[in-house]
C-alpha positions in Angstrom: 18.2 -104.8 -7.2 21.6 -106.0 -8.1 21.1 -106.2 -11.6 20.0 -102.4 -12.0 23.2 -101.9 -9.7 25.0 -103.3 -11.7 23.3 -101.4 -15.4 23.8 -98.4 -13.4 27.7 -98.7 -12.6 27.8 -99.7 -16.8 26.2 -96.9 -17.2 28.5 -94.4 -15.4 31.6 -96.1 -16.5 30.5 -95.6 -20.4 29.6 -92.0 -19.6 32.9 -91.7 -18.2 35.0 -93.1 -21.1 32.3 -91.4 -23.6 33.8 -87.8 -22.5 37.0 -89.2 -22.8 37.2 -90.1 -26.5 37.2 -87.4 -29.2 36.7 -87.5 -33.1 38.0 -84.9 -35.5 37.0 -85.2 -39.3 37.4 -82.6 -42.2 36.1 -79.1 -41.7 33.4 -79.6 -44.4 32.5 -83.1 -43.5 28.7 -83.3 -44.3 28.4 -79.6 -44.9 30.0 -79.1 -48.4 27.1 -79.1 -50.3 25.0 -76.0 -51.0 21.9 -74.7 -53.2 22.9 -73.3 -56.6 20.1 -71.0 -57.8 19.1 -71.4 -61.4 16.9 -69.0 -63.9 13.3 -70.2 -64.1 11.9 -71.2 -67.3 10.2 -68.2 -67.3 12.8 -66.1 -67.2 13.5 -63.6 -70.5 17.0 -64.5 -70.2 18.1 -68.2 -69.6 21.7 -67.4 -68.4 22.7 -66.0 -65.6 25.8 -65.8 -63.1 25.4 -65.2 -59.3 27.9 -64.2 -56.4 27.0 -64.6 -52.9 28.3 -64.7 -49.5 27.6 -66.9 -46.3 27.8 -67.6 -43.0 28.4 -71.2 -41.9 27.9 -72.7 -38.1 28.3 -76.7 -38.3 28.4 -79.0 -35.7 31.3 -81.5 -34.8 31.4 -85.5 -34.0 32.6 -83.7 -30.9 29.1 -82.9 -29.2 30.1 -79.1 -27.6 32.3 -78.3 -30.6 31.2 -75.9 -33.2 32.8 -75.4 -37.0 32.0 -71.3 -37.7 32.9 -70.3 -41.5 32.7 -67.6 -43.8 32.1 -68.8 -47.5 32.2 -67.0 -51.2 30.5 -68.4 -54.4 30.5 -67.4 -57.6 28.2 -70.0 -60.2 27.0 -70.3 -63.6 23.4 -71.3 -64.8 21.8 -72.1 -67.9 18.0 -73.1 -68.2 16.9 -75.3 -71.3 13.8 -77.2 -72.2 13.0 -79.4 -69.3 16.7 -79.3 -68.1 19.1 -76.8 -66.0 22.8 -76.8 -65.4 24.6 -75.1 -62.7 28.2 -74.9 -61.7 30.6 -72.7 -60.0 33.5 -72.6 -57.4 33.9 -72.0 -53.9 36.5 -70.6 -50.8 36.0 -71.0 -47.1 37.9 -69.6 -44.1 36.6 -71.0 -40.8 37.6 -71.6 -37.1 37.2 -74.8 -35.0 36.0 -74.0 -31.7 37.0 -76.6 -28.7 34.9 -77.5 -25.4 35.8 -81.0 -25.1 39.7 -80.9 -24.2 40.4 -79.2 -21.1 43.3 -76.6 -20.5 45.4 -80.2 -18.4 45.1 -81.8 -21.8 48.2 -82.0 -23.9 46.4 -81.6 -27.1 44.4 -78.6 -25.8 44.2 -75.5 -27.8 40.8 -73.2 -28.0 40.4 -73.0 -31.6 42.1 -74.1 -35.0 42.1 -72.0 -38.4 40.9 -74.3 -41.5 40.3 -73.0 -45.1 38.9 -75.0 -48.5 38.7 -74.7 -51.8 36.4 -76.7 -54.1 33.6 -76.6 -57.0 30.3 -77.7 -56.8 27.9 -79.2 -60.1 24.0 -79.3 -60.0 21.4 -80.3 -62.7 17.3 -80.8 -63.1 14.8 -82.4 -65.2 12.0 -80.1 -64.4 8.6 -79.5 -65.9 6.3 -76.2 -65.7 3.1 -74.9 -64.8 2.0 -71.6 -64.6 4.3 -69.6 -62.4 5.7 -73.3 -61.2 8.9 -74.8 -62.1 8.8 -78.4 -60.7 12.5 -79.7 -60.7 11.3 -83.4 -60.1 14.6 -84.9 -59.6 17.9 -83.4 -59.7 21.7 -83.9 -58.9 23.8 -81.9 -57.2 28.2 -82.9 -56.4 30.7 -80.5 -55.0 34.5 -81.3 -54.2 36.9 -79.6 -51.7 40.2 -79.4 -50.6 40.9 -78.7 -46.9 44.0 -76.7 -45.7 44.9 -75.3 -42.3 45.9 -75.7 -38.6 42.9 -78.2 -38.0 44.0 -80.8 -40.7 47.5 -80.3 -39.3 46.2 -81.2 -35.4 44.5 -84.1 -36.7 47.0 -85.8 -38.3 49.1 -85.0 -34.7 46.6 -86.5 -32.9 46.3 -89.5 -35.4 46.5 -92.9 -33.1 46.9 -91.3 -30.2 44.8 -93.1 -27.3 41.2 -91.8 -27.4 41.7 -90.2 -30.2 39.7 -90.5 -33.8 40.6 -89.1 -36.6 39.7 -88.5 -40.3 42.5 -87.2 -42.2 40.9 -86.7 -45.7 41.5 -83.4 -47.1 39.9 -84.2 -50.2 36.0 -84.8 -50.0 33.8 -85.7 -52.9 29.9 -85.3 -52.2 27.3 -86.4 -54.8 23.2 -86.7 -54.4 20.0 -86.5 -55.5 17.5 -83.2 -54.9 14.0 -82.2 -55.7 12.7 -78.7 -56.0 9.7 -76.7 -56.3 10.5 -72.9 -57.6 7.6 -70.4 -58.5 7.5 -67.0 -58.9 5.2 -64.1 -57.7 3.0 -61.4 -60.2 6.5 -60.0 -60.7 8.5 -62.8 -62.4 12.0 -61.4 -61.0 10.6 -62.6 -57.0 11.3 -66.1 -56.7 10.5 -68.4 -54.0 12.0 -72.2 -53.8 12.7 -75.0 -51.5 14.9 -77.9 -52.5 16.1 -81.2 -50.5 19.2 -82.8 -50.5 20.0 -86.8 -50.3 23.5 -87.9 -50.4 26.9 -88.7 -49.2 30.5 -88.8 -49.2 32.5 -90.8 -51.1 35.6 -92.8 -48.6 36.1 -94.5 -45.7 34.2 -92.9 -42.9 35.4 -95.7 -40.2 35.8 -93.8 -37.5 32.4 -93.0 -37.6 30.9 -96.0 -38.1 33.4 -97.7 -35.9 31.2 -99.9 -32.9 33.9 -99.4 -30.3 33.1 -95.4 -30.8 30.9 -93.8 -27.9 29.8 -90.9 -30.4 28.2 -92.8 -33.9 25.2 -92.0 -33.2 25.6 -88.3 -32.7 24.4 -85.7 -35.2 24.2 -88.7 -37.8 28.1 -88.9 -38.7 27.5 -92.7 -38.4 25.3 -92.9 -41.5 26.8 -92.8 -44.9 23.6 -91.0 -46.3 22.5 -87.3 -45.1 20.2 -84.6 -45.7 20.1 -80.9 -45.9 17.1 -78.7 -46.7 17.5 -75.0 -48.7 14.9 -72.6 -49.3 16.0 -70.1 -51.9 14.8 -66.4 -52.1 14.9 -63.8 -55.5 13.9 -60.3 -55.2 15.0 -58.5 -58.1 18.5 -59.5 -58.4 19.0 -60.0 -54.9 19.6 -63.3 -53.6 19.2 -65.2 -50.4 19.9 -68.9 -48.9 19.1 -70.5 -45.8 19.9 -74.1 -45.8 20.5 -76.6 -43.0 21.0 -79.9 -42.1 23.8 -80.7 -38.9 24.9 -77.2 -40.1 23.0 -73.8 -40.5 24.1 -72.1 -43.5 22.9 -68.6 -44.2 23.5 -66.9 -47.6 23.3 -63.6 -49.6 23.9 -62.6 -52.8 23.4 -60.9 -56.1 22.2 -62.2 -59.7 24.6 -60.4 -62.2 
């Protein structure tokens, strides 16, 4: 009886310093890569350049708080002979949303504007059959560059009691994929799914840190992550949905 007392009172005491510790990382933390469509090999032309628009909501270390972005790309394909190249740039403009610090808190604030700019490369070894592209195995990197109110809050907070923080502003991301792409009677409707394994280069210490009451949450202790894309061509139009501890939803147009 006094033992699970006593596991109980540890229990309520962690619970109680859990809610008091908070971690703050880059905006794009585990959520800067993203699918980058490619011609099939049945395509007349090989070539191609797509620009699309998206709508990013991306969970924080922070269990409550939520990352919502809006996000342009413009990329450049080419399909060869058992390979493909894509590459292109990128913008974001986003808002932090805080539910973890209270209104008594003298860090408080109810949400912080943060913006990037990066590039992203992605190539596959793929092999054909019928209307099936098979992009076997694949690469895919993308760096960014972080600006904004929430970079400038975290390095305020930096070393503050109960406080975590990441101050990178710079991220480079680099994994390995795998496709499978095919097309309907019409060649121009395209239908593909992809997954993602990777990670980020840097320290990620505060994440991995064993005095931290949140490493386990949403995976942000684990140096490798996954995100899953499934990739949709009608005509020329374009669209995205890809998800992993963010939900990323994308249209666009094949010029």
């Amino acid at each position: 009886m006094k033992l699970n007392f006593c596991l109980a009172a540890l229990l309520f005491v962690f619970s109680l310093s859990s809610c008091s510790d908070h971690i703050y990382g880059p905006a794009l933390h585990h959520s800067d890569i993203a699918y980058l469509p490619k011609p099939m090999s049945s395509d007349t032309v090989k070539s191609a350049t797509y620009l699309s628009g998206a709508l990013v909501v991306d969970n924080s270390p922070n269990l409550g708080d939520v990352l919502t972005s809006g996000q342009f790309n413009l990329s450049r394909a080419n399909t060869y002979n058992h390979f493909n190249l894509a590459y292109g740039a990128f913008g974001v403009l986003g808002s932090y949303q805080n539910s973890i610090l209270t209104t008594n808190d003298p860090y408080y604030f109810k949400d912080k504007f943060f913006g990037a700019v990066g590039g992203r490369l992605s190539g596959n070894y793929f092999v054909s059959h019928g209307r099936t592209d098979f992009r076997i195995i694949g690469f895919e990197a993308a760096y960014s560059h972080e600006f904004g109110d929430y970079i400038r809050f975290r390095r305020e907070v930096t070393n503050k009691p109960t406080f975590y923080t990441d101050n990178r502003t710079d991220l480079v991301t680099l994994g390995l994929t795998s496709e499978v792409i095919f097309h309907s009677r019409n060649p121009h409707n395209q239908f593909g799914f992809r997954i993602f394994s990777g990670g980020t280069f840097g320290k990620n210490n505060i994440y991995t840190n064993s005095s931290n009451p949140y490493q386990i949450i949403n995976g942000f202790n684990t140096p490798i992550f996954f995100t899953a894309a499934y990739f949709m061509q009608l005509s020329r139009f374009i669209a995205v949905i890809e998800t992993g501890s963010f939900v990323q939803l994308r249209v666009g147009y094949r010029l």
